[in-house]
N, C-alpha and C positions, 0 to 999 in steps of 0.2 A: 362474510367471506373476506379475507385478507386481497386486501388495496393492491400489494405490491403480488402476493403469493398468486391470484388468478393469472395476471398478465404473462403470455406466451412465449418462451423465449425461441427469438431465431436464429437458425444454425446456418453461418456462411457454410458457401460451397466447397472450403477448402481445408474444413474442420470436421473430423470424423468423431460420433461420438459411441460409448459401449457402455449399455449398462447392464449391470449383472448385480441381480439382487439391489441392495441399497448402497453398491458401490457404482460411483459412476467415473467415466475415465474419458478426460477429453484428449485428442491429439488434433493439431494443430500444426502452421509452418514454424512458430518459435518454441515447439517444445511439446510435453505431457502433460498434464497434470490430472489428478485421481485423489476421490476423495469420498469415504463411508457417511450416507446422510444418516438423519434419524429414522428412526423402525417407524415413525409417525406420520411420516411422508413419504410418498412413491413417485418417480418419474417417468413417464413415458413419452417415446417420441412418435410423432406420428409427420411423415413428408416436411423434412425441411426444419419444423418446431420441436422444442421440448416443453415439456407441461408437468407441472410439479404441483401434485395435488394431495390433501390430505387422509386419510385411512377412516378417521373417527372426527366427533366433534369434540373431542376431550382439550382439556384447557392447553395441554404440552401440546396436542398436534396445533394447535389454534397459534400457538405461539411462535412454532418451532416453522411452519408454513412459509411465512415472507422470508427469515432468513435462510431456508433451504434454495427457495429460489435464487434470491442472489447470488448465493454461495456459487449456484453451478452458473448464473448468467457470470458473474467474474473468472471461472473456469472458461468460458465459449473467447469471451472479448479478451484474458489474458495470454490464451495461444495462437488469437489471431494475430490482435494488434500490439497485443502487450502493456506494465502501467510504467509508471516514471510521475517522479515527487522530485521540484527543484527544492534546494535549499540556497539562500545566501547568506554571506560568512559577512558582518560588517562589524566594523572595531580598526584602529591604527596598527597595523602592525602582524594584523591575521588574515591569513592565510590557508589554503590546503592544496595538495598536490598526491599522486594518485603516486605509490611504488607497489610494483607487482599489481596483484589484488587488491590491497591495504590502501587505506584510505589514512594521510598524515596530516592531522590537523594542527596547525601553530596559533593558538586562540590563547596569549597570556599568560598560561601555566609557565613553570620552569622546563617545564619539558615537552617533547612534541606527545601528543598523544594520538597512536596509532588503533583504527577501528576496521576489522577483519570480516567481511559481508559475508553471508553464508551463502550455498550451493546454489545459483542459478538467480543471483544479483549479480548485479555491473554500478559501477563507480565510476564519475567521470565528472573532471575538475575542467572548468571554463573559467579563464582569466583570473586563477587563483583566487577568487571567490564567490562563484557557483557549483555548487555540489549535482550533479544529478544522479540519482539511485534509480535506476530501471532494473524490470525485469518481469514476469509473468505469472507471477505469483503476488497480488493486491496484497495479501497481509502481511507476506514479508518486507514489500517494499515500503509499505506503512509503517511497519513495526521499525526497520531498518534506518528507516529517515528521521524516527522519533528518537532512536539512540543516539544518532550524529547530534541533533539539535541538544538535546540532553545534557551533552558533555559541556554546553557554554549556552544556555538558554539566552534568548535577551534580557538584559537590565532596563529596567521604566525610567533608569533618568537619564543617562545617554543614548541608549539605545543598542549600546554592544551586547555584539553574540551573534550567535549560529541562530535563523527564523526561516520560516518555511517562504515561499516566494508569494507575493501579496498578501504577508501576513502583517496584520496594523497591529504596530507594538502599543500601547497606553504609558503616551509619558507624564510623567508625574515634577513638579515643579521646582522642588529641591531647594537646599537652606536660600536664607533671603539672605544678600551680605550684608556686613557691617556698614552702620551710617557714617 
């Protein structure tokens, strides 16, 4: 039996959930979200819990099990409480600051380079260099904060760039100078 797929998920009191067939739809105070599992796994709720259990013991549902669960437990905790990934922006000189929607990052290039977050992210610049990416969807906000870092990753011998917040860069020792 899968480690993570047994264990129970609990539904706050403030999260209504609907499942219909192998779609399941959570509503929440920050939002919706809905999403088709695999034919290989079923969810049921019973007072308060959901329980996502498998159909067969075939090698897909055996697989497909733990991350069915998490899927919908990141559904339950992204409409109650919601996720958020800080970034910090370090280097002389860079910068970023929020216009509109648009996230504008000043990291080096000759130009500024602008990054446009998709439907139901938020963007928010702290003392021009912290980044925070929220929102209630886990994998966009993942996906989202890995684009930002992307655009200027960190360098191993200064350490310039866009890293994720208590990320340890590996720095590396670089030329020895002349005697």
């Amino acid at each position: 039996m899968s480690r993570i797929g047994k264990r129970p998920i609990p539904v706050p009191a403030k999260v209504d959930v609907k499942i219909d067939g192998q779609a399941v739809t959570v509503k929440g105070p920050k939002g919706e979200l809905s999403r088709v599992l695999p034919a290989e796994v079923e969810v049921t709720q019973d007072n308060g819990t959901l329980v996502v259990s498998r159909r067969s013991e075939s090698r897909a549902a055996r697989q497909r099990h733990g991350l069915s669960r998490t899927l919908v437990f990141n559904m339950v905790e992204g409409v109650s409480q919601g996720f958020q990934k800080r970034l910090e922006i370090q280097g002389v000189g860079y910068r970023a600051q929020v216009q509109g929607r648009n996230l504008v990052l000043s990291v080096g290039y000759s130009h500024p380079v602008q990054i446009e977050p998709p439907d139901g992210i938020q963007l928010a610049v702290e003392n021009n260099t912290n980044v925070i990416v929220s929102g209630i969807n886990k994998e966009d906000v993942g996906n989202t904060a890995a684009k930002i870092r992307a655009v200027r990753p960190p360098e191993p011998y200064k350490g310039k760039g866009i890293r994720y917040a208590g990320e340890i860069v590996r720095r590396k020792a670089g030329k020895a100078g002349k005697k």
